[in-house]
VEXTI-669191 format. One record per residue (C-alpha): x, y, z. Coordinates in steps of 0.25 Angstrom, whole numbers, plus 5000, padded with zeros to 4 digits. Example, Ala and Ser with C-alpha at 12.3 -4.5 7.8 and 13.67 -1.06 7.14 Angstrom:
504949825031 505549965029 
END
This chain:
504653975113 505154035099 505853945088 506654025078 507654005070 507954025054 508253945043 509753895044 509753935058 509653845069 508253845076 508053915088 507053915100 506754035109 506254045123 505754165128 506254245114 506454235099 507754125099 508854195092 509754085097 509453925097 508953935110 508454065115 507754075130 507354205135 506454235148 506354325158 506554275174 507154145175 507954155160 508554025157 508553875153 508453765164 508753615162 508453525174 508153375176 507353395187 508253395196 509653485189 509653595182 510253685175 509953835170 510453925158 510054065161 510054195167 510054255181 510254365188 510554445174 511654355170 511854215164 511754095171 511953955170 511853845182 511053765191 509953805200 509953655206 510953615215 511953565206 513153595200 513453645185 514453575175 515153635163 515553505156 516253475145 516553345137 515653285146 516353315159 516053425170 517153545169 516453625177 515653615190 515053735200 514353665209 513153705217 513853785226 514753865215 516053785216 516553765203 517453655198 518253645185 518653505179 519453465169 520153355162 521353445153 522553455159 522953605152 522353735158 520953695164 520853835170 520953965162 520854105162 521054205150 521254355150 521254425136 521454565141 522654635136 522854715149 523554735159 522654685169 522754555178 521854445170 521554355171 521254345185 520954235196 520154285207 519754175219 518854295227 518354265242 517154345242 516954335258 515854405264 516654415276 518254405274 518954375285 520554365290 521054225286 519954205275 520354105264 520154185251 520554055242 521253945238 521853875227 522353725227 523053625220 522253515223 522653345220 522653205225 523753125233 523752985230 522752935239 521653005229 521453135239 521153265235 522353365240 522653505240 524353495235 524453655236 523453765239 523453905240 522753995247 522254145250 521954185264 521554345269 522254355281 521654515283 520454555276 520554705284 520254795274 521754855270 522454775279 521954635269 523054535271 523054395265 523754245263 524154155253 524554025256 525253925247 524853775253 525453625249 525553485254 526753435261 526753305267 525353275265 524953415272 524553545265 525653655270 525653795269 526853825258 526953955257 526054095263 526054225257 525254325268 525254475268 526554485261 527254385268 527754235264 527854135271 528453985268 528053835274 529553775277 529653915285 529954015277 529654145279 529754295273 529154415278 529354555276 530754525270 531154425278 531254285275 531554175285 531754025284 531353945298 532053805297 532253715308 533553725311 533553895309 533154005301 533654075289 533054235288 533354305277 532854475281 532954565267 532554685276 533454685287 534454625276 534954505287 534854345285 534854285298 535254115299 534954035312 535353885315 535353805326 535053925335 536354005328 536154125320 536654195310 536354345303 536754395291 536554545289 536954665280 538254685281 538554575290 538254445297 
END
């Protein structure tokens, strides 16, 4: 232990090495601080080559502020954020000046064994109905469909609630679209299924085609 320190300047205390700050620890092997009650604790340090703050117990670690947890990653890595504020909780700055994408939001299923119809994410809007349940009012989801190398396809599906029961709204897959309430478009076509008929609109073959009650009714260029 090495005190230090000049007049006018604060005092200082090293560990390991002459303190050129208030607090200056340095050690070879396990380098860090360690706080513990016995039971928690909590490290400041380095491993692996790089800098490291946590827990080696089997507890979570808080980032609080004005007296309240902000946030959590518990012991298996999920993270929480909480807040209070009602303006932007959330955000990520980019200052370069270029023409790159930035910044960027990546959610990355790292699978050691990808498969066809893997979820690769999800984001939800979650809240509460009026008897205090937790409910996913909208959701949207990512789904690999193909992961054949060259052939990749993939889903994204658009989920909401109707009549207490989470619906499929709306499917984007492999370059097609596809609607809840039956609608449909695919490769230029785009047809509406209803229950008394069906209304197709085709751009390619340049033709809208009406059916009712079993009757049916083409319109074509250059004549109906």
């Amino acid at each position: 232990i090495t005190e230090g320190g000049s007049a006018g300047d604060p005092a200082r205390l090293g560990i390991g090495v002459s303190p050129t700050y208030v607090l200056d620890v340095s050690t070879t092997g396990n380098n860090g601080i360690r706080t513990s009650n016995g039971t928690d604790q909590l490290d400041l340090g380095s491993t692996g080559g790089a800098a490291a703050v946590g827990t080696l117990s089997n507890n979570s670690l808080n980032i609080i502020t004005n007296g309240s947890p902000r946030v959590t990653v518990d012991n298996a890595g999920a993270v929480t954020f909480a807040s209070d504020d009602v303006s932007d909780q959330f955000v990520i700055t980019n200052a370069d000046a270029g023409a790159s994408s930035a910044p960027d939001l990546v959610l990355y299923r790292n699978s050691a064994s990808p498969a066809d119809s893997d979820a690769l994410g999800m984001v939800q809007f979650r809240g509460e109905n009026d008897d205090d349940s937790l409910i996913n009012y909208s959701s949207i989801l990512s789904t690999v469909t193909d992961v054949s190398d060259g052939n990749e396809d993939s889903k994204l599906e658009f989920k909401t609630y109707k009549a207490g029961s989470e619906t499929t709204t709306l499917t984007l897959e492999s370059g097609d679209v596809t609607a809840a309430g039956n609608v449909t478009q695919a490769a230029g076509v785009f047809t509406k299924t209803g229950t008394n008929g069906n209304f197709t609109i085709d751009a390619a073959g340049q033709t809208i085609d009406l059916s009712r009650n079993g009757a049916n009714y083409l319109f074509a260029n250059g004549g109906a």
